[in-house]
C-alpha positions as CSV (number, residue, x, y, z in Angstrom):
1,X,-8.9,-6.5,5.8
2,X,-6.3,-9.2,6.1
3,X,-2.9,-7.8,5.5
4,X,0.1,-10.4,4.1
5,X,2.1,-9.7,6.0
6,X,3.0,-7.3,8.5
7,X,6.4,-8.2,9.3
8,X,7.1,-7.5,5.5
9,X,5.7,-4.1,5.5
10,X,7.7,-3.1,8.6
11,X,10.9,-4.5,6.9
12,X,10.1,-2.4,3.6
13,X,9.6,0.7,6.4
14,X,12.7,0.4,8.1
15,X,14.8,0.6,5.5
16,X,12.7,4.1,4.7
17,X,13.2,5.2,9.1
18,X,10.8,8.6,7.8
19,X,8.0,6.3,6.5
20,X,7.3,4.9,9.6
21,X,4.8,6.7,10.9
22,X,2.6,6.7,7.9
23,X,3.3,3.1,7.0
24,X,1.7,2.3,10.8
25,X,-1.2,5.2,9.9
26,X,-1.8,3.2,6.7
27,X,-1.7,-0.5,8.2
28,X,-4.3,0.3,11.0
29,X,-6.5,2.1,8.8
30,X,-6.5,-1.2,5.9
31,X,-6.6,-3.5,9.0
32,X,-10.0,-2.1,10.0
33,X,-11.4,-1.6,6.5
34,X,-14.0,-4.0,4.6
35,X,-13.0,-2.6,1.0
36,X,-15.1,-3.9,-1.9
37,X,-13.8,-1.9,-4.3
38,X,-11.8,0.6,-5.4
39,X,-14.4,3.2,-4.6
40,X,-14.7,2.1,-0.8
41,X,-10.6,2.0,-0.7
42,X,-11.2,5.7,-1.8
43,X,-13.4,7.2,0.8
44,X,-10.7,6.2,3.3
45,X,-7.3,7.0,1.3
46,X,-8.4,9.3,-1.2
47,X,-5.4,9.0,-3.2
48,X,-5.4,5.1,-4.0
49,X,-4.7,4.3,-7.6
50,X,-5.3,1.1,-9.7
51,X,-2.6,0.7,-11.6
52,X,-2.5,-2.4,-13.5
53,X,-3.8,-5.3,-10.7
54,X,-2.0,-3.3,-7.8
55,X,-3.1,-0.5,-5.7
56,X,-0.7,2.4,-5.1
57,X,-1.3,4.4,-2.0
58,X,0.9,7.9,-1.6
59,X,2.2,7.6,1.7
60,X,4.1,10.2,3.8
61,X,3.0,13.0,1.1
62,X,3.2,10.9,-1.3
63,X,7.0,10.6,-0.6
64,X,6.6,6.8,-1.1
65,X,4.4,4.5,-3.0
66,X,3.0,1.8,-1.1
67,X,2.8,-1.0,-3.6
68,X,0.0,-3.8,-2.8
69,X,-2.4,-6.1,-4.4
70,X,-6.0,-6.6,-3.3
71,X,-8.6,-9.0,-3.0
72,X,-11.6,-8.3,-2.8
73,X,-13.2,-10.9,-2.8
74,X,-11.8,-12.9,0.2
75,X,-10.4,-9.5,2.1
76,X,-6.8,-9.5,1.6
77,X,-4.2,-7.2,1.0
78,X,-0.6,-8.6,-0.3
79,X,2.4,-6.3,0.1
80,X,4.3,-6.0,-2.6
81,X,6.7,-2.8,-2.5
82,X,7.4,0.6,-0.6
83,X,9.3,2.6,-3.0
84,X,10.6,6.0,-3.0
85,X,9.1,7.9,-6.0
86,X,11.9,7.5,-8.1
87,X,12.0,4.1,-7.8
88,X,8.2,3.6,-8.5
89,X,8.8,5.8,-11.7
90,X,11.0,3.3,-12.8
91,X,8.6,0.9,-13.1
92,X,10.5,-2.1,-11.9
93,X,7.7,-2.9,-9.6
94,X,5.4,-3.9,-12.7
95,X,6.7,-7.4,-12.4
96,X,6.4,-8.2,-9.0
């Protein structure tokens, strides 16, 4: 998969220092994926959720929410927010 973009991710992760390590886990694992769907996202990351037209993936223990939006279609993931769990159940992110 095509992951827009990187740099972002890593930004959202540094300003979480303990998610690092997953975030990269979770990056190289997308990267080398061909998801079609939510079921394929699923026998790799288990714990993906649709949620609306974003997937949430628990990351770090589910300690954060990994925020994105996928297409399937054309192979391209779009970050859109790493959150801590309170701030996901907010729901802010909704309207990104």
């Amino acid at each position: 998969m095509r992951i827009i973009a990187k740099r972002r991710l890593m930004e959202l992760a540094s300003s979480h220092a303990d998610s690092l390590a997953s975030v990269e886990r979770w990056y190289a694992l997308a990267k080398a994926a061909r998801w079609n769907n939510l079921v394929d996202v699923r026998k790799v990351l288990p714990h993906a959720d649709l949620v609306g037209d974003k997937t949430v993936f628990n990351i770090k223990g589910n300690t954060y929410r990994l925020v994105v939006h996928i297409r399937y279609d054309v192979g391209i993931i779009y970050i859109k927010n790493l959150l801590t769990h309170s701030e996901y159940d907010k729901g802010n992110w909704h309207n990104d």
